[in-house]
C-alpha positions as CSV (number, residue, x, y, z in Angstrom):
1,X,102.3,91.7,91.1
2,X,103.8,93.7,88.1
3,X,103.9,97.6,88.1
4,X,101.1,97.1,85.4
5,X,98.7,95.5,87.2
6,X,99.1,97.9,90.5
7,X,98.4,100.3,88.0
8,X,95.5,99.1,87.1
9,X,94.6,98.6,90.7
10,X,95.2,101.9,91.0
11,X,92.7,102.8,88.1
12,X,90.0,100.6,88.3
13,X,87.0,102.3,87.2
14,X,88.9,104.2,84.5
15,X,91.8,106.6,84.4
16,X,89.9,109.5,82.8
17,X,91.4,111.8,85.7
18,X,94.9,111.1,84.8
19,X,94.5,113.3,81.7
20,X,91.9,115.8,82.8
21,X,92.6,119.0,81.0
22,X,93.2,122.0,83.0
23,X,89.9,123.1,83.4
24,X,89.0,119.9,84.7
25,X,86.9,119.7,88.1
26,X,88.2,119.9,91.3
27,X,85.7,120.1,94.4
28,X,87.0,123.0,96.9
29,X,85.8,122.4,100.2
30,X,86.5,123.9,103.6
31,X,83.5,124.1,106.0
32,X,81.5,120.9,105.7
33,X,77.8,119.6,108.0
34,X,78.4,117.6,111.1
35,X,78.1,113.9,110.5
36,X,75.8,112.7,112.7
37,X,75.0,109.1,115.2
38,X,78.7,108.8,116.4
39,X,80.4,110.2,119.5
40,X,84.0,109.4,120.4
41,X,85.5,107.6,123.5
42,X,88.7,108.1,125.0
43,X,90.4,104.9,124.9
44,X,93.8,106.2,126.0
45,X,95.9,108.9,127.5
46,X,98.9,110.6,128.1
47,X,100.8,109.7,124.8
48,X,103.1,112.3,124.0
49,X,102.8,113.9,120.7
50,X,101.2,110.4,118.7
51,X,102.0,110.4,115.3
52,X,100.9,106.9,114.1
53,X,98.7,103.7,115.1
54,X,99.2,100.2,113.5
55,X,97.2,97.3,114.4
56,X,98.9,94.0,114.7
57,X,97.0,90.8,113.5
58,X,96.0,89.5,117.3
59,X,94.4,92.9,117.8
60,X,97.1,95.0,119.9
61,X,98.0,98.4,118.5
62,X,101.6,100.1,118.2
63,X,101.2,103.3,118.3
64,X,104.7,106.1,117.9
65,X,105.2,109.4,120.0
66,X,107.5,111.7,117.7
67,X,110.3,112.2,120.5
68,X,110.9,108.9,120.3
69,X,108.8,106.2,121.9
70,X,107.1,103.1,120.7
71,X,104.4,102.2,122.7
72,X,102.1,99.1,123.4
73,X,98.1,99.1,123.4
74,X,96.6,95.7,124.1
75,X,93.5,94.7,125.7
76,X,92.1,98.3,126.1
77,X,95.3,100.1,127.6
78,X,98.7,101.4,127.2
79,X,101.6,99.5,128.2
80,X,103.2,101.4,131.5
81,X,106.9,101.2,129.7
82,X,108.0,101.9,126.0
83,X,108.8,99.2,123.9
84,X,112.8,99.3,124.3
85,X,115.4,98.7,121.2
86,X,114.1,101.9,118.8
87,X,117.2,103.8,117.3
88,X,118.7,107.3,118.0
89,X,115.9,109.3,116.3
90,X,115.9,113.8,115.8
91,X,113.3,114.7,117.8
92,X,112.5,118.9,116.7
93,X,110.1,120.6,114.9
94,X,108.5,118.2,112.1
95,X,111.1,115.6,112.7
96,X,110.9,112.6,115.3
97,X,109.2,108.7,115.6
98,X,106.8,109.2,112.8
99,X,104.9,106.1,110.9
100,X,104.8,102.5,111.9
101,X,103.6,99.7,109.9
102,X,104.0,95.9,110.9
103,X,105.1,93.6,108.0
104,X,102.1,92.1,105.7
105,X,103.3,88.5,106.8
106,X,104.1,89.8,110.7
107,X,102.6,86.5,112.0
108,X,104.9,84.7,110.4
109,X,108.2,87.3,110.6
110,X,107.1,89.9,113.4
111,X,108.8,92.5,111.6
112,X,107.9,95.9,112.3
113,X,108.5,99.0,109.4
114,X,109.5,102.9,110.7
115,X,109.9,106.4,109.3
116,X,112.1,108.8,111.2
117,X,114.0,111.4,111.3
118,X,117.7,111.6,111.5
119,X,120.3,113.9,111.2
120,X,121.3,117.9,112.3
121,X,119.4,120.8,111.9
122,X,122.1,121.7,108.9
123,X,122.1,118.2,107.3
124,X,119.2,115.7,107.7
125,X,116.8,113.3,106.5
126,X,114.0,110.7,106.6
127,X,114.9,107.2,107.0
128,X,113.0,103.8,106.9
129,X,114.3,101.4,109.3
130,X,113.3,97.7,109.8
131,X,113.3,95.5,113.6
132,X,111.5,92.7,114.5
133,X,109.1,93.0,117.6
134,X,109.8,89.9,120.4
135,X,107.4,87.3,120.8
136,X,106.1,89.1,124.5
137,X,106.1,92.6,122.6
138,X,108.3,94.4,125.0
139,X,111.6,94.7,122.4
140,X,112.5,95.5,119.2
141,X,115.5,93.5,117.9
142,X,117.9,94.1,115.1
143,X,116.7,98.2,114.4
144,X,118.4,98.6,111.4
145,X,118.0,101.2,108.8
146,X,116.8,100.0,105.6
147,X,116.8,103.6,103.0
148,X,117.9,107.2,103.7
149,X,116.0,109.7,102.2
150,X,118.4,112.2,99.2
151,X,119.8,114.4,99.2
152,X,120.1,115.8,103.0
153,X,118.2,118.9,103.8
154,X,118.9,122.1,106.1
155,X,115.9,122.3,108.9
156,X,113.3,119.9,110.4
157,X,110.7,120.3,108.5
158,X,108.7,118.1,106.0
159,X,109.2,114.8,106.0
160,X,106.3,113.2,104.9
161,X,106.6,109.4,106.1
162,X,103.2,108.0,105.7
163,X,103.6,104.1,104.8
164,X,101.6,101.9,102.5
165,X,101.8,97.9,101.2
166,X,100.6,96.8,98.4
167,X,99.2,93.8,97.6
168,X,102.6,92.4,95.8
169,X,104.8,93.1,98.6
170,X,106.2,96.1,97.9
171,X,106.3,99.5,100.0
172,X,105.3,102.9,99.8
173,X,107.2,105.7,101.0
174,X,105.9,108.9,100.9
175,X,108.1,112.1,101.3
176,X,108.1,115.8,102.0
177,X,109.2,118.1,99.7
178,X,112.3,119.5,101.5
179,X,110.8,122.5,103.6
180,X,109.3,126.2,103.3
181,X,110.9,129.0,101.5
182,X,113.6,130.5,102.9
183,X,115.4,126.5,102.7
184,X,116.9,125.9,100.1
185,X,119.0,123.1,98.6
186,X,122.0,123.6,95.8
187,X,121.1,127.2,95.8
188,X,117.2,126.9,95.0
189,X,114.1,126.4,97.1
190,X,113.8,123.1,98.4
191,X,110.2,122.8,97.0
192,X,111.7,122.6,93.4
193,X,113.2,119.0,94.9
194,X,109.5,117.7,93.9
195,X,109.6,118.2,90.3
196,X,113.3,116.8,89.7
197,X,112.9,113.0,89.2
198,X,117.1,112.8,90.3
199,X,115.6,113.8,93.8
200,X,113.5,111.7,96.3
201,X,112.1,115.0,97.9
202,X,108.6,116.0,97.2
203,X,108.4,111.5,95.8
204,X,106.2,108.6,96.6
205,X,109.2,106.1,96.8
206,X,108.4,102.1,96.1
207,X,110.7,100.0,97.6
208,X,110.7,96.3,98.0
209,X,109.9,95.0,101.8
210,X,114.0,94.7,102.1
211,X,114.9,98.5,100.8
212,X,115.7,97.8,97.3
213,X,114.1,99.0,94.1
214,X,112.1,96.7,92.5
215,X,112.8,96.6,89.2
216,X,109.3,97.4,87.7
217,X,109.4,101.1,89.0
218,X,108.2,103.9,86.5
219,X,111.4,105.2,86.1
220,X,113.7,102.4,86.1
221,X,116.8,102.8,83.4
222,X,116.1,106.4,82.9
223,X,119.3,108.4,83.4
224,X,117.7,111.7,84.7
225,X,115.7,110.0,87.4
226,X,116.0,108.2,90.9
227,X,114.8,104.3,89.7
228,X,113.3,104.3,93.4
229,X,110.5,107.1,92.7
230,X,106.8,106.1,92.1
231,X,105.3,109.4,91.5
232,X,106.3,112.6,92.2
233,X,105.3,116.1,92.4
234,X,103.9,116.5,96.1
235,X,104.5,119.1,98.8
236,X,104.1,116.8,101.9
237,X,101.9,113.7,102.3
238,X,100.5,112.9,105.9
239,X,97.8,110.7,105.0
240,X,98.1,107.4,102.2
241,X,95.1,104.7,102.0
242,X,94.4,102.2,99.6
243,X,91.0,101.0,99.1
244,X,90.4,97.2,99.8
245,X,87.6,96.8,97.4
246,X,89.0,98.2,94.2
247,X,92.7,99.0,95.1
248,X,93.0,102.7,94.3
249,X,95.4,104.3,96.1
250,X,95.0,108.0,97.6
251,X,97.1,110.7,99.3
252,X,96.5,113.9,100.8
253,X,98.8,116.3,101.1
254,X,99.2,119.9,102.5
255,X,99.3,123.1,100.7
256,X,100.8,126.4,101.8
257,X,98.6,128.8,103.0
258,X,95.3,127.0,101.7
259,X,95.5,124.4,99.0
260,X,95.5,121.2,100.8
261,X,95.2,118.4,98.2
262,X,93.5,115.3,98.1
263,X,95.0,113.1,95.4
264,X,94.0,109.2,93.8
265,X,97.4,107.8,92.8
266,X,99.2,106.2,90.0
267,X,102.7,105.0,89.0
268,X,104.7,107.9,87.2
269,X,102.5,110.6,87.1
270,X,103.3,114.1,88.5
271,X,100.6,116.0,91.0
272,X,102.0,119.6,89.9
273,X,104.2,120.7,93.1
274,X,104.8,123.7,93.0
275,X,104.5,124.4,89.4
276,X,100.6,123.7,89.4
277,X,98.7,124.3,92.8
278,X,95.7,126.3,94.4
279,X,98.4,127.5,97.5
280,X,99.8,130.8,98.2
281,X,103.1,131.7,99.6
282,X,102.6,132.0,103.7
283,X,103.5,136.1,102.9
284,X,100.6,135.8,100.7
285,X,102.3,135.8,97.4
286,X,101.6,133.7,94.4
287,X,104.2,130.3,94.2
288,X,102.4,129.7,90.6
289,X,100.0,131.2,88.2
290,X,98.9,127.7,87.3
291,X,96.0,125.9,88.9
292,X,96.5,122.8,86.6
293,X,98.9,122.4,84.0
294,X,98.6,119.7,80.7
295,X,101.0,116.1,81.6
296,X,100.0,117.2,85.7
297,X,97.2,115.6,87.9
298,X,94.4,118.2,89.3
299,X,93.6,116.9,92.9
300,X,90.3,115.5,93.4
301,X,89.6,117.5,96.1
302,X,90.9,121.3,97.6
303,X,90.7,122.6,100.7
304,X,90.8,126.3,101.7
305,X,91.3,127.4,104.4
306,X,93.9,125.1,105.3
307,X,92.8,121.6,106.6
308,X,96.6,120.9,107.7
309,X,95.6,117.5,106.5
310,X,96.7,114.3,108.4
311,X,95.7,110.2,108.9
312,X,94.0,108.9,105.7
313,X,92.1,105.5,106.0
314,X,89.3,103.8,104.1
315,X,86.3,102.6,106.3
316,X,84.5,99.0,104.9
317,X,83.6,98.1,109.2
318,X,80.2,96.8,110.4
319,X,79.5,99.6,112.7
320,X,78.9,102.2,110.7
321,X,77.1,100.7,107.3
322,X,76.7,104.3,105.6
323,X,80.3,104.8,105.9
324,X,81.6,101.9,104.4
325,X,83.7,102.7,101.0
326,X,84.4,106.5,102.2
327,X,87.4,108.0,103.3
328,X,88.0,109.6,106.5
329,X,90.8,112.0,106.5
330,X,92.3,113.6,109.7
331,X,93.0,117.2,110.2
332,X,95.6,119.2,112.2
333,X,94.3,122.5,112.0
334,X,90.6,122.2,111.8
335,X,91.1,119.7,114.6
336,X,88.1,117.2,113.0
337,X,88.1,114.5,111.0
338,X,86.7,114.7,107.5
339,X,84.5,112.2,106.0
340,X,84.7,112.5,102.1
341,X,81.7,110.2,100.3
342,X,82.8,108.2,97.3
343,X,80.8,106.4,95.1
344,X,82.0,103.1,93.4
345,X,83.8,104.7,90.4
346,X,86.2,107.2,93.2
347,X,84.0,110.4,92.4
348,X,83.6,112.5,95.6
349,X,80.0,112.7,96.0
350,X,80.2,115.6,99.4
351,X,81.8,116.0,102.6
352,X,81.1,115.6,106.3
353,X,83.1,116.9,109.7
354,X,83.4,114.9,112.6
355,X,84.7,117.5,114.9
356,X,87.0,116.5,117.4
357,X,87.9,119.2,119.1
358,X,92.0,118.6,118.9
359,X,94.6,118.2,116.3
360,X,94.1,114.8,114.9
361,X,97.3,113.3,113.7
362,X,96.5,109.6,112.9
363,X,93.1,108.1,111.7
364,X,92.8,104.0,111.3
365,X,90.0,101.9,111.3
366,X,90.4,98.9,114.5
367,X,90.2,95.2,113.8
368,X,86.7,95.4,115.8
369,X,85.4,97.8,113.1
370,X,85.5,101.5,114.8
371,X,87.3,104.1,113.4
372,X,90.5,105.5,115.9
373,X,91.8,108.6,115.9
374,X,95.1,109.9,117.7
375,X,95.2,113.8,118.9
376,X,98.6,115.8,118.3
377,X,98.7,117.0,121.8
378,X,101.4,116.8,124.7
379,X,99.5,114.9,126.5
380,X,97.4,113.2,123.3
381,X,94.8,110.9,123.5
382,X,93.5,107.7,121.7
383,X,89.5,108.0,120.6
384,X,87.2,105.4,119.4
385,X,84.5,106.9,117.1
386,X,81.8,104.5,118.1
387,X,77.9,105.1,117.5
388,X,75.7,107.6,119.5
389,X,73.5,106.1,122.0
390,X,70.1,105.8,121.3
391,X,69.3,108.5,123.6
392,X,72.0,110.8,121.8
393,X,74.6,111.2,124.4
């Protein structure tokens, strides 16, 4: 599939948004109603500190704590022992074991995609590394990195790592912008990272499923710019979803204090970090005068407060037919997940909390068509958002 045609994908039903001026809408949101008719299940526990869930195409789930671990879910339980053969990985503050993703043709290959953090507190990065899982699911086999993050950064924090394939193959990476002020890199904030197109920091990054750059990148044969970036100008994705049905892609993304960004995606455009964004400095001071700026993409939706937003996945299951075509969007801080209603053309139509009472890190829909969520927890759980009973239990 050529760049144009997953931009197209990308803006089916018009790309009207892409040049909104700056008084253009955005929806801010922060307290939302209950959903109603679901109730969640605890399907699994004792996972320490889940950061991502995969689903494999005989219906076992992989599923990665951030100190380190792979583990196993199959037939309605967690493996006793970690699946053995993962790399050395930094395990401290934001970094460690973060997203998972098995190979589109996995029946067929049984490779297995990772994000994770590597590196020293003065000098690190995120990496995407490659292994392929054994035929009895118990080993990973030639780990092997396949791209390290540029340029290095001082501290563990954002890393971004959420992982998407699109329908031609190819991979996207998405990437934190470097870390909060005071970090800086070559003598200026790290945030600036996401607005230099030389840098991978504060990127969506496509890569073919072997590392390399495909050659059809936005960017390709400009001097000034890494050939590898997709789209740039974000703070620090957690969440990346593509929609089945008509192929947009979306991203959401955490602001400072307040801010948090819900974004629909295309190839080359810039989503304003830091230089356009509804955030505020942590101290309370203002990061930019500028809301929206012309050439930058507003974000579809706001949140303030913080949602510390997480998981991103598109529902189209059986089980809940009122959901299907919505987006449900975890959240760290507000410990619920967030439906957002879409209508056919990508316009957000409202919001609804399912509140789950504990930082949600990961949210996927299951191959039997409930929604899962992992909690951010020591001891974190795996929940199954099934329907309520008919009595309402």
């Amino acid at each position: 599939m050529s760049l144009a045609l997953v931009a197209a994908l990308a803006c089916a039903g018009g790309c009207a948004w892409l040049t909104r001026k700056p008084s253009g809408p955005v929806i801010p949101s922060a307290d939302a109603p209950r959903a109603g008719g679901w109730r969640a299940v605890t399907v699994a526990e004792g996972l320490e500190r889940p950061w991502a869930i995969a689903w494999l195409p005989n219906g076992d789930a992989l599923i990665t704590e951030r100190p380190g671990r792979l583990r196993l879910f199959r037939d309605g339980r967690l493996a006793p022992e970690p699946i053995a053969g993962l790399g050395s990985v930094a395990a401290e503050g934001h970094a460690g074991l973060m997203d998972v993703s098995p190979h589109p043709r996995f029946t067929e290959n049984r490779l297995v995609y990772f994000t994770y953090a590597a590196g020293t507190r003065e000098a690190n990065s995120t990496r995407l590394a490659r292994a392929r899982l054994n035929a009895d699911s118990t080993a990973l086999e030639d780990f092997a990195d396949l791209h390290v993050v540029s340029p290095l950064k001082p501290r563990f924090q954002h890393f971004g790592s959420r992982l998407l394939w699109l329908p031609d193959g190819t991979l996207l990476l998405a990437l934190g912008d470097g870390g909060n002020p005071p970090t800086r890199i070559d003598g200026e904030l790290a945030r600036e990272q996401a607005q230099k197109l030389s840098s991978q920091l504060g990127k969506i990054l496509r890569l073919r499923d072997d590392g390399t750059v495909p050659p059809d990148n936005p960017f390709v044969g400009r001097a000034d710019a890494d050939p590898a970036v997709w789209s740039y100008g974000h703070r620090n994705i957690q969440g990346l979803a593509r929609d089945p049905d008509t192929g947009r892609v979306w991203a959401n993304e955490h602001g400072s204090r307040g801010g948090d960004e819900l974004n629909l995606l295309a190839p080359g455009a810039n989503y304003g970090w830091p230089r356009a964004t509804y955030s505020i400095e942590y101290t309370f001071g203002t990061i930019s005068p500028h809301r929206a700026l012309p050439g930058m993409v507003d974000p579809l939706v706001v949140w303030t407060p913080a949602q510390a937003p997480s998981g991103l996945a598109f529902y189209n299951g059986e089980r809940f037919p009122a959901w299907r075509g919505d987006l449900f969007s975890g959240a760290l801080k507000r410990k619920e997940v967030r439906r957002v209603d879409l209508d056919s053309e990508g316009r957000v139509l409202g919001q609804e909390s399912l509140p789950i009472g504990a930082r949600v890190r990961d949210v996927r829909q299951g191959p039997d068509g409930f929604l899962y969520v992992l909690t951010d927890e020591p001891a974190g759980r795996l929940l199954r958002i099934e329907p309520a009973l008919a009595s309402g239990s």
